[in-house]
NUKE-33709 format. One record per residue (C-alpha): residue in one letter; x, y, z negated. Coordinates in steps of 0.1 Angstrom, whole numbers. Layout:
<rs>
r residu=a&xx=X&yy=Y&zz=Z
...
</rs>
This chain:
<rs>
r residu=x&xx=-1260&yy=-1128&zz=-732
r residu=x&xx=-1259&yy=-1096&zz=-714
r residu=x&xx=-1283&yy=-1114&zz=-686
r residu=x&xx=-1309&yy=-1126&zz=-720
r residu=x&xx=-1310&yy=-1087&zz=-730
r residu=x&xx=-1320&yy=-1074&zz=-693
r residu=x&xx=-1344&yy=-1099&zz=-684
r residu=x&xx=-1360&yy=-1093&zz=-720
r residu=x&xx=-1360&yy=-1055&zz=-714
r residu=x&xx=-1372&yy=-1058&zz=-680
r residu=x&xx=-1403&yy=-1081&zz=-688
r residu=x&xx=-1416&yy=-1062&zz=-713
r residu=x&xx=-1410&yy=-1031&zz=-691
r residu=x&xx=-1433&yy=-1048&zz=-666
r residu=x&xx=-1459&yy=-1059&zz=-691
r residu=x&xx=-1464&yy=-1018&zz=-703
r residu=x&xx=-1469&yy=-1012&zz=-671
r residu=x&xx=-1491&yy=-1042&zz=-663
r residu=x&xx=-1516&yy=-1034&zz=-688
r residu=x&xx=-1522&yy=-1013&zz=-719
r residu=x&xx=-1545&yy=-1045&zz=-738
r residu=x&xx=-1518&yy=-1064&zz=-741
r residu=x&xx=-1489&yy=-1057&zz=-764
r residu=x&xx=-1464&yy=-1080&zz=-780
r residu=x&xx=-1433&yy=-1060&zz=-803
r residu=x&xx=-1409&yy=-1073&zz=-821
r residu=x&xx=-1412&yy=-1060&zz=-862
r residu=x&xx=-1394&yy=-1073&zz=-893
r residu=x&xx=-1405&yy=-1080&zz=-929
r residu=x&xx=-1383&yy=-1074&zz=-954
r residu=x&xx=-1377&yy=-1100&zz=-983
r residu=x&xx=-1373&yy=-1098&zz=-1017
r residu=x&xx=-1335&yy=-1111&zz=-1009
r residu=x&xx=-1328&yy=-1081&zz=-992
r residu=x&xx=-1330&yy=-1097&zz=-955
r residu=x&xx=-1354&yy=-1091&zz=-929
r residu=x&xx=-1376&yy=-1118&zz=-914
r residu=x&xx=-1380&yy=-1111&zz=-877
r residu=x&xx=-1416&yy=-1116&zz=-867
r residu=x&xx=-1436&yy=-1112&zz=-832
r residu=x&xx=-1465&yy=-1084&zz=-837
r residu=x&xx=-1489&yy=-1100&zz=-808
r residu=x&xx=-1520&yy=-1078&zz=-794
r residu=x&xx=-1545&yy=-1086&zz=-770
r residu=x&xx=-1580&yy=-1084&zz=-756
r residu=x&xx=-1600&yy=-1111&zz=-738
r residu=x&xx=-1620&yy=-1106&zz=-708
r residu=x&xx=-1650&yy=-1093&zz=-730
r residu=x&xx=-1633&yy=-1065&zz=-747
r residu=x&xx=-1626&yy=-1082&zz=-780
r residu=x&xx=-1593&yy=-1078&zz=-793
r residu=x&xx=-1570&yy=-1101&zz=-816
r residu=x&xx=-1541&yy=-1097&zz=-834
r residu=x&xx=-1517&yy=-1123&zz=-850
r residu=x&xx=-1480&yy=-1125&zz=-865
r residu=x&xx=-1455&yy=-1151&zz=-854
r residu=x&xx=-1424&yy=-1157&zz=-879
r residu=x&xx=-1397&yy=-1168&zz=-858
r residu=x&xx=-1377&yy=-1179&zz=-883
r residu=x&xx=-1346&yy=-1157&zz=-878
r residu=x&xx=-1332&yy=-1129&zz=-906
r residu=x&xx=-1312&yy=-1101&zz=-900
r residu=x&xx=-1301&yy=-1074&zz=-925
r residu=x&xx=-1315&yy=-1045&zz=-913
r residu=x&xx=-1347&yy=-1031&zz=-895
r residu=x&xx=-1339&yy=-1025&zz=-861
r residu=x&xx=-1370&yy=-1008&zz=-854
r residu=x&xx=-1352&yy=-981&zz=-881
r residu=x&xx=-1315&yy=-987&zz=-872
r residu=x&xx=-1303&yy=-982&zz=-835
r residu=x&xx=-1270&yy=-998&zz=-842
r residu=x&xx=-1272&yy=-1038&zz=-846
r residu=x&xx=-1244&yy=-1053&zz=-864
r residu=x&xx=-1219&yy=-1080&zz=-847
r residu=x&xx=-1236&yy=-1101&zz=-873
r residu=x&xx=-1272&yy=-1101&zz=-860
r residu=x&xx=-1263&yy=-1097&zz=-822
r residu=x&xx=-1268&yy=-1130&zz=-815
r residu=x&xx=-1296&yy=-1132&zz=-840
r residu=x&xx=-1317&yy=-1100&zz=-823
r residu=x&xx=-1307&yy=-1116&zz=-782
r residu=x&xx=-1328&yy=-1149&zz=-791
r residu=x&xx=-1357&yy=-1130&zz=-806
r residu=x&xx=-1361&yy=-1109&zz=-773
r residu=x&xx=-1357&yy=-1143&zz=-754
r residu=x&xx=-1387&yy=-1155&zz=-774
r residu=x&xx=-1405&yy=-1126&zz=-772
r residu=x&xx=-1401&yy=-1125&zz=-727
r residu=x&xx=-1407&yy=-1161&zz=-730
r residu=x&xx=-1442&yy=-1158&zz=-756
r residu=x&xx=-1452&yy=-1127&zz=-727
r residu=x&xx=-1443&yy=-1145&zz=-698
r residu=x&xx=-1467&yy=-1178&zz=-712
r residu=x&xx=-1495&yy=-1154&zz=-723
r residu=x&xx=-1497&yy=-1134&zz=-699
r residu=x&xx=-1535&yy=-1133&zz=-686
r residu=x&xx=-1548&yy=-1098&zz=-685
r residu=x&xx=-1536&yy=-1079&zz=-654
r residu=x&xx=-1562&yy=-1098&zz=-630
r residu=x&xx=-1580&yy=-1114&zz=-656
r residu=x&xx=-1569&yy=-1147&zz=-653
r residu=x&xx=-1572&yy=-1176&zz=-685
r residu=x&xx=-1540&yy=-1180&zz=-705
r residu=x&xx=-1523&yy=-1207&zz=-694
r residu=x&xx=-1483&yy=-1220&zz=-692
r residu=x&xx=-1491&yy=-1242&zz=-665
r residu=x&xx=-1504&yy=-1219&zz=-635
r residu=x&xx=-1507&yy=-1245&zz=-614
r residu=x&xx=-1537&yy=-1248&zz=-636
r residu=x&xx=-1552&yy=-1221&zz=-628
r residu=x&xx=-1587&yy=-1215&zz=-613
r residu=x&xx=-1586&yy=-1193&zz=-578
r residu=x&xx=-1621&yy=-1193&zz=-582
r residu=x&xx=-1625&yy=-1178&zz=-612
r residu=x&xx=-1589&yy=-1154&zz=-607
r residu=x&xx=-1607&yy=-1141&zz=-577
r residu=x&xx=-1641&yy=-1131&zz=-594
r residu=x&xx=-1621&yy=-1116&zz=-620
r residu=x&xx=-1611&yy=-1089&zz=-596
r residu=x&xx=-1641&yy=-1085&zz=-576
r residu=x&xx=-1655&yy=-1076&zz=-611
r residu=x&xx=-1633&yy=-1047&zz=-608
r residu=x&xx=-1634&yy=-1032&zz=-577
r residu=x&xx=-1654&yy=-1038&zz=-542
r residu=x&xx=-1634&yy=-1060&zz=-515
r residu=x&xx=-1659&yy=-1068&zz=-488
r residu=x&xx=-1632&yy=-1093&zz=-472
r residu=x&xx=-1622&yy=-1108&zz=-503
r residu=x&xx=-1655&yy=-1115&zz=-514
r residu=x&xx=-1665&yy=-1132&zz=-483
r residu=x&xx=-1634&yy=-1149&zz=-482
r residu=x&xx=-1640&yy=-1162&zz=-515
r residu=x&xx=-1674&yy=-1172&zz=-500
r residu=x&xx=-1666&yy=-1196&zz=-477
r residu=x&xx=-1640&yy=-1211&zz=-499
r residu=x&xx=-1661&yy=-1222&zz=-521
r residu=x&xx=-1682&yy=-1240&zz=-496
r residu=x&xx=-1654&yy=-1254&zz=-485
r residu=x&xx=-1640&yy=-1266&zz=-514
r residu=x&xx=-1672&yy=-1283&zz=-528
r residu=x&xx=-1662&yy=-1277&zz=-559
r residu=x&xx=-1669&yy=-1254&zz=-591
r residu=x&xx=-1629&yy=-1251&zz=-600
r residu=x&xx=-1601&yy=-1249&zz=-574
r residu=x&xx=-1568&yy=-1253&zz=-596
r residu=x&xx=-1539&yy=-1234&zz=-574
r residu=x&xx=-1520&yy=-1265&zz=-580
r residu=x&xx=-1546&yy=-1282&zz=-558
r residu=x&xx=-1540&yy=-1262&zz=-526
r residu=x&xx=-1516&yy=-1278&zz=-506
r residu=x&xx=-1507&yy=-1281&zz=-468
r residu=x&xx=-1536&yy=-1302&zz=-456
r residu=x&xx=-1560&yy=-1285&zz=-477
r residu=x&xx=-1552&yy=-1249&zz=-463
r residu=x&xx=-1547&yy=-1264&zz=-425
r residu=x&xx=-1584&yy=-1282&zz=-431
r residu=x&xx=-1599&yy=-1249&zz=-446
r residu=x&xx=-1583&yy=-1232&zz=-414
r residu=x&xx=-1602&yy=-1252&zz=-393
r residu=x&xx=-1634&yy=-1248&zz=-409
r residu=x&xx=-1631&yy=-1209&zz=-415
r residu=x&xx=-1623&yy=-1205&zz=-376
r residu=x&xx=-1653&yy=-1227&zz=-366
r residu=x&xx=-1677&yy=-1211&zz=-391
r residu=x&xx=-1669&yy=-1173&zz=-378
r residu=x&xx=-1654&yy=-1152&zz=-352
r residu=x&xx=-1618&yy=-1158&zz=-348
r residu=x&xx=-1601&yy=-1125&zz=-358
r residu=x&xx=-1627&yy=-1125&zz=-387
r residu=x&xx=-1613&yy=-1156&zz=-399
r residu=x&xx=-1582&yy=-1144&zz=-400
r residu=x&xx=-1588&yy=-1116&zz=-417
r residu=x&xx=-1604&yy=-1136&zz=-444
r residu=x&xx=-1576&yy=-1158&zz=-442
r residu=x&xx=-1550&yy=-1132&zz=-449
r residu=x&xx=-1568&yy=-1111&zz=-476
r residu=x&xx=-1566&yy=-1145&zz=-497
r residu=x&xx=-1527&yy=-1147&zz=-488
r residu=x&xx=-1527&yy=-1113&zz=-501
r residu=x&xx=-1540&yy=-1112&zz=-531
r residu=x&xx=-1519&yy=-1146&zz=-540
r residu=x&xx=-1491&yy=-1124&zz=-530
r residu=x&xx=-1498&yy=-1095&zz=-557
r residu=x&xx=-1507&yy=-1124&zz=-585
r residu=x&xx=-1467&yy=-1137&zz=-578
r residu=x&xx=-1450&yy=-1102&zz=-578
r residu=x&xx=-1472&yy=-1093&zz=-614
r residu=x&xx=-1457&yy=-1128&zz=-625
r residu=x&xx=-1492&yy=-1145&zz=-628
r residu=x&xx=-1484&yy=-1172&zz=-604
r residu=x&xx=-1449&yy=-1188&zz=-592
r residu=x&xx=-1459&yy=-1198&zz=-555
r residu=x&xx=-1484&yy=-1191&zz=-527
r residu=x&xx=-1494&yy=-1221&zz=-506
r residu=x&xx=-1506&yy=-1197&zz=-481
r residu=x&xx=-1473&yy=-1181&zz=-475
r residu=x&xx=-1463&yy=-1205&zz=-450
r residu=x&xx=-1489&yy=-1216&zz=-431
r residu=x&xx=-1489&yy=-1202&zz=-394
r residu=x&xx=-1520&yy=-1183&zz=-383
r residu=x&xx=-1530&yy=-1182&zz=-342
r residu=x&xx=-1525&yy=-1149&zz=-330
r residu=x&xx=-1552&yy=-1118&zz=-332
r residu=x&xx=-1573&yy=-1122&zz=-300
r residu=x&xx=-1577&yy=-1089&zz=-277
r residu=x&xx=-1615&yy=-1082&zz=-285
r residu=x&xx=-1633&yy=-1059&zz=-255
r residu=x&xx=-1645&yy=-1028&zz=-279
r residu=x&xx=-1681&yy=-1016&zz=-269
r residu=x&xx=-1676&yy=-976&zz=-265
r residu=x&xx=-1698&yy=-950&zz=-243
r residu=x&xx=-1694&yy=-922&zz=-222
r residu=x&xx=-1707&yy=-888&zz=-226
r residu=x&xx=-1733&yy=-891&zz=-207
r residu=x&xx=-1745&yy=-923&zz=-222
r residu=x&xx=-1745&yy=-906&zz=-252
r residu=x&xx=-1763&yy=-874&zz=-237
r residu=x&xx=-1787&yy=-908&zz=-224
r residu=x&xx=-1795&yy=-916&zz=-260
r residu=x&xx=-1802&yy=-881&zz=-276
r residu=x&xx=-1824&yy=-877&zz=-251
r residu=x&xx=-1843&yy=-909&zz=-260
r residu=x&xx=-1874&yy=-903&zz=-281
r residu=x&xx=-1873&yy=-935&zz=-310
r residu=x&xx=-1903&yy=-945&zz=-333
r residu=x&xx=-1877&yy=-952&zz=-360
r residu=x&xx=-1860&yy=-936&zz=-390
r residu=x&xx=-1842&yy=-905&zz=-375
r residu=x&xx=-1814&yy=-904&zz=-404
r residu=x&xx=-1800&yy=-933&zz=-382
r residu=x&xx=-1796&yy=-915&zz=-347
r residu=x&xx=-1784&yy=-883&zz=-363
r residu=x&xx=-1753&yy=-905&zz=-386
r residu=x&xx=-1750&yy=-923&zz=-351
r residu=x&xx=-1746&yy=-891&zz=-329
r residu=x&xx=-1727&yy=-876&zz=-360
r residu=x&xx=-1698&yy=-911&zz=-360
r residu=x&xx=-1695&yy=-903&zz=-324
r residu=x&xx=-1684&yy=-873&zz=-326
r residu=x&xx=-1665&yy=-870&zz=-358
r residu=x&xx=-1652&yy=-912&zz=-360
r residu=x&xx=-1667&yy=-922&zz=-394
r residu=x&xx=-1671&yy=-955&zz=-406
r residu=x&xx=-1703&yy=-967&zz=-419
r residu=x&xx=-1691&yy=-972&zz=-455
r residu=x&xx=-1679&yy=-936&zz=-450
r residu=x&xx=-1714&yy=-921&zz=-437
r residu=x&xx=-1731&yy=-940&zz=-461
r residu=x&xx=-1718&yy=-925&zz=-490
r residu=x&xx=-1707&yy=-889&zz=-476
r residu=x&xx=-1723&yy=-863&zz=-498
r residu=x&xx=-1727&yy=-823&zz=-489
r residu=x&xx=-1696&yy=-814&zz=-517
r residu=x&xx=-1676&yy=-840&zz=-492
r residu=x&xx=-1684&yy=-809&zz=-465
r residu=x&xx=-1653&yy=-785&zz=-473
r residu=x&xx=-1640&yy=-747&zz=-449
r residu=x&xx=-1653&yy=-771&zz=-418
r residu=x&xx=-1639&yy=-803&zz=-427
r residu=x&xx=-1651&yy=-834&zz=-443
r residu=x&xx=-1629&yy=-844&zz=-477
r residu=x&xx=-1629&yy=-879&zz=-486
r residu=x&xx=-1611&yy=-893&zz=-513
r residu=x&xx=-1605&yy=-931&zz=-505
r residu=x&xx=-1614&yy=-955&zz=-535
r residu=x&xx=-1580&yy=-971&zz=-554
r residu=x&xx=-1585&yy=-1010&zz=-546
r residu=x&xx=-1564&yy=-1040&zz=-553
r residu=x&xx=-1543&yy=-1030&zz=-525
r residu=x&xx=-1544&yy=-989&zz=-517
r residu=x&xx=-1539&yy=-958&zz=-541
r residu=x&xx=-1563&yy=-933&zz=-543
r residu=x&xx=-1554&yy=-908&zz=-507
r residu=x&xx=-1572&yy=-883&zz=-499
r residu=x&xx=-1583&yy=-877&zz=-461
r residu=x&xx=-1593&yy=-839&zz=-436
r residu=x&xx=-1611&yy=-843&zz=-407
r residu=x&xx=-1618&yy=-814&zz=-390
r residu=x&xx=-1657&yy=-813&zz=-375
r residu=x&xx=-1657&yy=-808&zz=-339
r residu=x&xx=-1684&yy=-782&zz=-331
r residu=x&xx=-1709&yy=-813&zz=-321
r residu=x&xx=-1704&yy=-825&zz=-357
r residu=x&xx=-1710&yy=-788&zz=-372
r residu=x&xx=-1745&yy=-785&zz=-354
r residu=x&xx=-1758&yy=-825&zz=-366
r residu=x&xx=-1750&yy=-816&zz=-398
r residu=x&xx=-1768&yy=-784&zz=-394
r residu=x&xx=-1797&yy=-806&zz=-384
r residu=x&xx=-1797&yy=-828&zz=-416
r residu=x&xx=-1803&yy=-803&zz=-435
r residu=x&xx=-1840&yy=-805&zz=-428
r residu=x&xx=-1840&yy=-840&zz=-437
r residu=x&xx=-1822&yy=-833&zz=-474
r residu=x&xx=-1838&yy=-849&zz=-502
r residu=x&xx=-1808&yy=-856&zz=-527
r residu=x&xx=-1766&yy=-852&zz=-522
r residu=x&xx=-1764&yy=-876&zz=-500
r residu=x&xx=-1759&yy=-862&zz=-464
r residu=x&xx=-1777&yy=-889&zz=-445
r residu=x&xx=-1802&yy=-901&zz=-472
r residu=x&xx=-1820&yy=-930&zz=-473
r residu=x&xx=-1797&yy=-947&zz=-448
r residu=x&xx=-1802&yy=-985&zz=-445
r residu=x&xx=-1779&yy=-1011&zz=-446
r residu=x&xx=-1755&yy=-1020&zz=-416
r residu=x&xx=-1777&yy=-1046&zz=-402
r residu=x&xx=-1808&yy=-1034&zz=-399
r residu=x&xx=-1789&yy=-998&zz=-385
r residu=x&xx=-1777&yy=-1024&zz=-358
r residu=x&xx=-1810&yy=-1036&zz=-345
r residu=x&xx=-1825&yy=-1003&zz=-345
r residu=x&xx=-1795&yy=-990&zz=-323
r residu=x&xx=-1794&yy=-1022&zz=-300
r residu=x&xx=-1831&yy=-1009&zz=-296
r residu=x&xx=-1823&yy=-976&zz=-290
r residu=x&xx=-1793&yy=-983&zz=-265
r residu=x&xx=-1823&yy=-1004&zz=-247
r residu=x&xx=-1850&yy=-977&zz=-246
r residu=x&xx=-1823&yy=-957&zz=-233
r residu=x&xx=-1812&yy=-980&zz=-203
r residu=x&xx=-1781&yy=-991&zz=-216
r residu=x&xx=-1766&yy=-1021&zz=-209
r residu=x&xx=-1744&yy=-1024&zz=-241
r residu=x&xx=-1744&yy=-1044&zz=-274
r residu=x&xx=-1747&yy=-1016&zz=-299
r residu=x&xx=-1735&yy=-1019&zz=-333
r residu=x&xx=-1722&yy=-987&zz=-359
r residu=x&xx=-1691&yy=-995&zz=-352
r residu=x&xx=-1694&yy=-984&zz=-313
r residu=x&xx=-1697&yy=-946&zz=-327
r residu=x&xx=-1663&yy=-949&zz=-338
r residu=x&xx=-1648&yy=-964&zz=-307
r residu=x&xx=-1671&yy=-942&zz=-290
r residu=x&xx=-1648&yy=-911&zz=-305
r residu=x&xx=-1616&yy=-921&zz=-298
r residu=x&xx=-1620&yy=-925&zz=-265
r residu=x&xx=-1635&yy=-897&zz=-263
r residu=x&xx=-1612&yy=-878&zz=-281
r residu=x&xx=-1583&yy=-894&zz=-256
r residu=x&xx=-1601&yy=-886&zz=-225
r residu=x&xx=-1603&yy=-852&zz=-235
r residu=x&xx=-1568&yy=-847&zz=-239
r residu=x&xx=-1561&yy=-850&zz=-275
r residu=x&xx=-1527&yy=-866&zz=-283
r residu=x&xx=-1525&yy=-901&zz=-299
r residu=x&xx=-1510&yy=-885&zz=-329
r residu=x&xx=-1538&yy=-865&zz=-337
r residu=x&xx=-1560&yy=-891&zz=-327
r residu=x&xx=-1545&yy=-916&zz=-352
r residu=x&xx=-1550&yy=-887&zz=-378
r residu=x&xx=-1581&yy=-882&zz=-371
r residu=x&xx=-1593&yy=-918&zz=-373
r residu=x&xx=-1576&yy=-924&zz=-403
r residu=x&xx=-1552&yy=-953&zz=-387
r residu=x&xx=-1519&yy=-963&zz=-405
r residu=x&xx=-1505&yy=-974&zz=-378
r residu=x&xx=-1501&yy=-957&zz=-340
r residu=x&xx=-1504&yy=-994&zz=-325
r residu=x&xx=-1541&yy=-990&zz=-338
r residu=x&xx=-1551&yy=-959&zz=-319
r residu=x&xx=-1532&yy=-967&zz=-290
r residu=x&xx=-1560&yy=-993&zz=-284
r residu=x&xx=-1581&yy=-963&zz=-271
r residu=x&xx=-1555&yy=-952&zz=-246
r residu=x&xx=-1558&yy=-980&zz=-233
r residu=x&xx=-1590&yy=-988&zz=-230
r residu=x&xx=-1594&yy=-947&zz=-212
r residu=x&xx=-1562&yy=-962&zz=-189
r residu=x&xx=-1583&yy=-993&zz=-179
r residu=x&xx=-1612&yy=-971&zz=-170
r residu=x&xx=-1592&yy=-947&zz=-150
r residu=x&xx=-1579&yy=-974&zz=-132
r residu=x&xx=-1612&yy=-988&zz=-123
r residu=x&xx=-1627&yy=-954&zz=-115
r residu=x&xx=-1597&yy=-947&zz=-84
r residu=x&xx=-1606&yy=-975&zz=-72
r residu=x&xx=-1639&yy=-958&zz=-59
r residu=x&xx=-1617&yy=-936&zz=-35
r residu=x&xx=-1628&yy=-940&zz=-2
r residu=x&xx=-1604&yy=-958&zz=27
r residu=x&xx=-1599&yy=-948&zz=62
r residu=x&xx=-1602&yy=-965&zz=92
r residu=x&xx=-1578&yy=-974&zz=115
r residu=x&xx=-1579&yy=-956&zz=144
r residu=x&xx=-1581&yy=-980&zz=175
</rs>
């Protein structure tokens, strides 16, 4: 009994929490008798916005309202403990709203598909949404029940992901699905992840693209016939280690007492942080720069999308003499190497790039180790005397 009372207390607890359209309370009627017919007091709202409400007699009386009286009578114990297990029970069965997935009791039933959509309605997940891409092709199919989705199927899709695109894309792809399965069990929405235990191959060491000073010194001094917001947010990344997504949408009130604020988006996975970078003096003087090309709050207006930034800068790396496949991306490389060979710690380093992790800034050590290495060996050797 004591066990019926928690669990009930602790799934409506969750649902609260879960979300504020969905509300189911337990309310009695009283009778002409004198008893009280217990009732559930069910509200929700569909995908659209339009709510419903409905009454559910349960067919159990009790002498008192216990929404009035705190103190239930050894009479109605018994009475009150199977109307909370109904009520965890009706929530637990209707529970639809938190990812916007269909109301179901069987969730085997449910459409991935369509859960998935649901939540890139919400919120922008580049990986998820590619992820979800490919799936689909795969699948050949409008509806992908989870019930579906067994061991050959996710082995199969494996296979084709890891043939269709780069390796350690794949896997991320592969993962952000296992993911947000992951969050749909812990909110209760599904009871098991056919992802979970499939084995993924390992992440493959990729060669990151970065430049030296002087390389860089090489393409500021390249005249280009193209739009010049793009070597200035270029020149900019390398020396202050934005992302693209992050220079994209960097506004002047972003530009803060030297620093650049950014307040990270909440997604399905990450709260709300907010991130400092210092600008390095380099940084200070682009900016300065941009000021003459200012047309709105945007700091680098007018800026492209990622591809056609990445021709133009495998065109630029060309006119420059550079023997390197350009993309955005390299800026950011470009900084934490540079950062490292100048003598900035890895701690900094990591908070300057934004990493979670240490393991993902100590990627740049090494990469400045491997190059030291390679420049000794230009030390001239002796001869032997005869």
């Amino acid at each position: 009994m004591l066990f019926s009372v928690i669990y009930a207390i602790f799934v409506t607890d969750m649902f609260l929490n879960l979300n504020r359209d969905f509300m189911i309370q337990i309310r009695y009627k009283e009778l002409a008798s004198g008893k009280y017919s217990v009732y559930l007091d069910i509200y929700t709202k569909d995908l659209n916005g339009h709510s419903r409400r409905q009454y559910d007699f349960l067919g159990i009386y009790v002498s008192c309202d216990y929404n009035k009286v705190k103190r239930i009578k050894d009479e109605d114990k018994e009475k009150i403990r199977r109307a909370n297990a109904i009520k965890a029970k009706r929530e637990l069965e209707t529970i639809d709203v938190t990812h916007g997935l269909p109301r179901t009791k069987e969730t085997s039933k449910i459409d991935l598909f369509f859960a998935i959509e649901q939540i890139l309605k919400k919120e922008f997940d580049a990986n998820l949404r590619s992820a979800l891409k490919y799936l689909k092709i795969f699948a050949n199919r409008s509806k992908l029940p989870i019930g579906d989705i067994d061991d050959n199927f996710i082995d199969d899709f494996w296979k084709y992901l890891s043939n269709q695109i780069a390796h350690n894309t794949a896997i991320t792809y592969f993962k952000r699905l296992r993911s947000y399965i992951n969050k749909a069990i812990k909110s209760k929405i599904l009871s098991n992840n056919p992802f979970k235990e499939y084995q993924l191959p390992s992440i493959q060491e990729v060669e990151r693209e970065v430049l030296s000073f002087n390389e860089i010194q090489k393409l500021q001094n390249t005249k280009t016939n193209f739009n010049p917001v793009i070597r200035q947010a270029f020149l900019f990344s390398c020396f202050s280690g934005l992302r693209f997504s992050d220079i994209r949408n960097l506004t002047w009130d972003n530009i803060k007492d030297n620093q650049i604020v950014i307040k990270q988006k909440k997604t399905f996975e990450k709260t709300g942080k907010i991130f400092y970078y210092p600008l390095s003096e380099q940084a200070k003087i682009i900016l300065s720069e941009m000021e003459h090309y200012q047309s709105d709050d945007k700091v680098f207006s007018d800026f492209p999308t990622n591809s056609h930034v990445n021709l133009k800068l495998k065109e630029w790396a060309s006119s420059a003499g550079i023997d390197k496949n350009l993309s955005f991306h390299t800026s950011r490389h470009t900084f934490g190497t540079l950062g490292i060979s100048s003598g900035i710690d890895l701690y900094s380093m990591q908070k300057l790039l934004g990493h979670a992790k240490i393991e993902m800034t100590q990627h740049y050590a090494k990469i400045v180790n491997e190059k030291l290495r390679a420049d000794v060996m230009k030390f001239p050797t002796l001869k032997k005397l005869m």
